[in-house]
N, C-alpha and C positions, 0 to 999 in steps of 0.2 A: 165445517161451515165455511162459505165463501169469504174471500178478504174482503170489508167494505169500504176498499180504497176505490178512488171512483176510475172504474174500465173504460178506455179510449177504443171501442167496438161501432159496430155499424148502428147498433141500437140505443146507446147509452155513448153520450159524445163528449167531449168537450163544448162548455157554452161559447157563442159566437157573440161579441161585446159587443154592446152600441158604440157608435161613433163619438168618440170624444174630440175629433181633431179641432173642435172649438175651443177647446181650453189651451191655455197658456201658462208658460213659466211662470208667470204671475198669481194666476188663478191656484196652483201648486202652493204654492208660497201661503195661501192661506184656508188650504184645505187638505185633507187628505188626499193624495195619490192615489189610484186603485193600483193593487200590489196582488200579492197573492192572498191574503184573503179575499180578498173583494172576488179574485177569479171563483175561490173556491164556492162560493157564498152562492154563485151564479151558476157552477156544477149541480151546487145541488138542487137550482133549481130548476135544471136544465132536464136534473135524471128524474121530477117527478111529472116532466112535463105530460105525461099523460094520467095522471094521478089529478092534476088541477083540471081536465078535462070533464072528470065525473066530477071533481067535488064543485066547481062551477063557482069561484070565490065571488062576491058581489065587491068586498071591499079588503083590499090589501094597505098598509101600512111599512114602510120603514123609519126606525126611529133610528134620529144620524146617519143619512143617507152620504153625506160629503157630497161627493165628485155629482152624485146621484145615478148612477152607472148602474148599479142593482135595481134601484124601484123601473128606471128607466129597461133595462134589461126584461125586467118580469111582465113591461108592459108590452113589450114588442112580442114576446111569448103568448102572452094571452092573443091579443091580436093574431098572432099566424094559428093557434089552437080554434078562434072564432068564441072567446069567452068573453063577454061584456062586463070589465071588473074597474071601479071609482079605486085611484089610485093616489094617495097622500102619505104627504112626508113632513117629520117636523125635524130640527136641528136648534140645539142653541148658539152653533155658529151662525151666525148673518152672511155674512159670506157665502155658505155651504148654501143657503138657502135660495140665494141668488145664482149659482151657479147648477144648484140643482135647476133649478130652474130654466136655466138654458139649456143643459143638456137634453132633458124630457124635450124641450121647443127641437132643437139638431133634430131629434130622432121622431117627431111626429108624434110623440105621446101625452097625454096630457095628465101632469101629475098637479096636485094641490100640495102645496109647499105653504108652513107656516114655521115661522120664528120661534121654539116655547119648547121648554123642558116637559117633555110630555113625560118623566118620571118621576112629577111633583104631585100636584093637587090637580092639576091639565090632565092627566090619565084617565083617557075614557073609561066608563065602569058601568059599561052595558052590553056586553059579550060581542060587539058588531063587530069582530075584526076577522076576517077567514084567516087571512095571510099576515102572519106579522113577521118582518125580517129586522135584525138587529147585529150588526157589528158592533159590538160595543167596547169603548179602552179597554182592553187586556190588558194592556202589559204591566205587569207589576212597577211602583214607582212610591214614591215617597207620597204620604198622602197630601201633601199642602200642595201636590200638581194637578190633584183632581179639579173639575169641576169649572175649571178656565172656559170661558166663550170664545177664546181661538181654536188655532190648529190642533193645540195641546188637546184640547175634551175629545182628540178622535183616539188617541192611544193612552192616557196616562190613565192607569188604572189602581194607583194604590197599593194599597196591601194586598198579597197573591193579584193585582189586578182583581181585584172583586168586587171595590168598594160601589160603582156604578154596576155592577152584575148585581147585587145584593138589592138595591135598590127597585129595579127592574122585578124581580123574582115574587115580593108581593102582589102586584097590578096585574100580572100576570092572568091570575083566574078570570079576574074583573072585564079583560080585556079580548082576551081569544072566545070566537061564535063558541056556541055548545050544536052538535056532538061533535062538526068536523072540522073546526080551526085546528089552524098550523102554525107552529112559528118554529121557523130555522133562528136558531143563535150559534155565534162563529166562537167557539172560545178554544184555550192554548191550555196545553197540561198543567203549568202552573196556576190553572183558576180552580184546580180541585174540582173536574168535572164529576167524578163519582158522588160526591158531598151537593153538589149543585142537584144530580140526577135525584141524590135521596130526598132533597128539599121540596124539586117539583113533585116527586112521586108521594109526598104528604100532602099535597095540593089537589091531587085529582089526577094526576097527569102520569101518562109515559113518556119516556124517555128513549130514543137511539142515536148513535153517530152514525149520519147516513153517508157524509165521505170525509175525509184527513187525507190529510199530506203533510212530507216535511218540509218545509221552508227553512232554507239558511239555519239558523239556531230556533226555529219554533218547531212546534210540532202543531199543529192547524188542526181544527173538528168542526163540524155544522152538528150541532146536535139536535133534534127534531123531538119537538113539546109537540105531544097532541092530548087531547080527554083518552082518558082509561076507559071508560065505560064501552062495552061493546058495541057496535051496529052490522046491523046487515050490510050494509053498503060497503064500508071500508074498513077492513081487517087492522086489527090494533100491530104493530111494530111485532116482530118475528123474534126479535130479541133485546136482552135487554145493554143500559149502556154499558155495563161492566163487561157484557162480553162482546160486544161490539168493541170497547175499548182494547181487549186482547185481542182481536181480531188484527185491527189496522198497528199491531207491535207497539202498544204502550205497555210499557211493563209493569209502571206504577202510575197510577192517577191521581194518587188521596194528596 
């Protein structure tokens, strides 16, 4: 079975980033950077750009956009594919939400940006969502760092980094269309991707990593939630995350 590290080929590219040259040191200072997740986040959704062609999303979603680089990214996508998709974002940085906001304005796109912890009692729970992308704190940390309305709520993720993953993972059903919502989440080996995959796969859901990379001391994944249930249209994932995990050289996941 082929590596599903993401191939730099004529057909399968590296994503080309929106313009951020609006942002400043400043803006930095109280938002996330896009870094190498962020790029990764946008590979993959760069490698299904003709996969959102068929499935034709009406409404995509990223929750904690920061910079807003990804919703803005998938909307310039849509746009060159010719797909007409309502594109919103929440953050409970203020900040993030202001700046998402301009960046969408830079690049011509037009996102709806609201202020609100959309992993609270705000979590929509009517299946409308095609596309939901979520970067959400990985990084493992002390749990009294969770949860801040700064810079902090883009990475500080608690125990294994989970505690905001954990959260997220019920709303889940409530929240992706039936049969062919999507949601890319970017998570790191120490979030117990295996354990995470078993969780949604009691939910309804399959699970793949559709590309990883190593960064500096992380080891990076997009893992791709879709409904289990078969269709005609679009073939359920080829494999599953455990052996997609062995695939891109994780030795141990748990």
């Amino acid at each position: 079975m082929a590596s599903l590290m993401l191939q730099k080929n004529d057909q399968e590219g590296q994503a080309t980033l929106p313009s951020l040259d609006h942002l400043t040191m400043e803006d930095y200072e109280n938002v996330y950077e896009p870094s190498e997740d962020t790029f990764l986040l946008c590979d993959a959704l760069e490698k299904d750009r003709l996969m959102f062609k068929d499935l034709l999303p009406r409404r995509a979603l990223e929750i904690g956009p920061g910079s807003g680089c990804v919703i803005t990214f998938f909307g310039q996508l849509c746009k060159e594919i010719d797909v007409s998709c309502s594109l919103y974002a929440t953050d409970i940085n203020n900040k993030a939400v202001e700046v998402t906001r301009r960046t969408a304005e830079a690049n011509g796109i037009n996102v709806t940006v609201s202020n609100v912890d959309l992993l609270g009692e705000n979590a929509p729970a009517d299946n409308s969502v095609d596309v939901l992308l979520f970067n959400p704190p990985y990084v493992p940390t002390p749990s009294n760092e969770v949860g801040s309305d700064g810079i902090e709520a883009a990475w500080a993720g608690g125990m294994y980094g989970r505690e905001v993953i954990d959260r997220f993972l019920p709303a889940l059903p409530n929240m992706l269309s039936r049969p062919h919502g999507r949601c890319y989440l970017v998570l790191v080996k120490e979030n117990k991707p295996i354990d995470i995959s078993q969780i949604l796969q009691a939910q309804g859901f399959e699970t793949s990593i559709t590309v990883a990379k190593k960064a500096r001391n992380e080891q990076l994944m997009v893992m791709l939630v879709t409904w289990a249930e078969p269709t005609d249209a679009l073939p359920p994932p080829s494999s599953t995350c455990e052996e997609d995990a062995a695939n891109v050289g994780y030795t141990s996941l748990d």
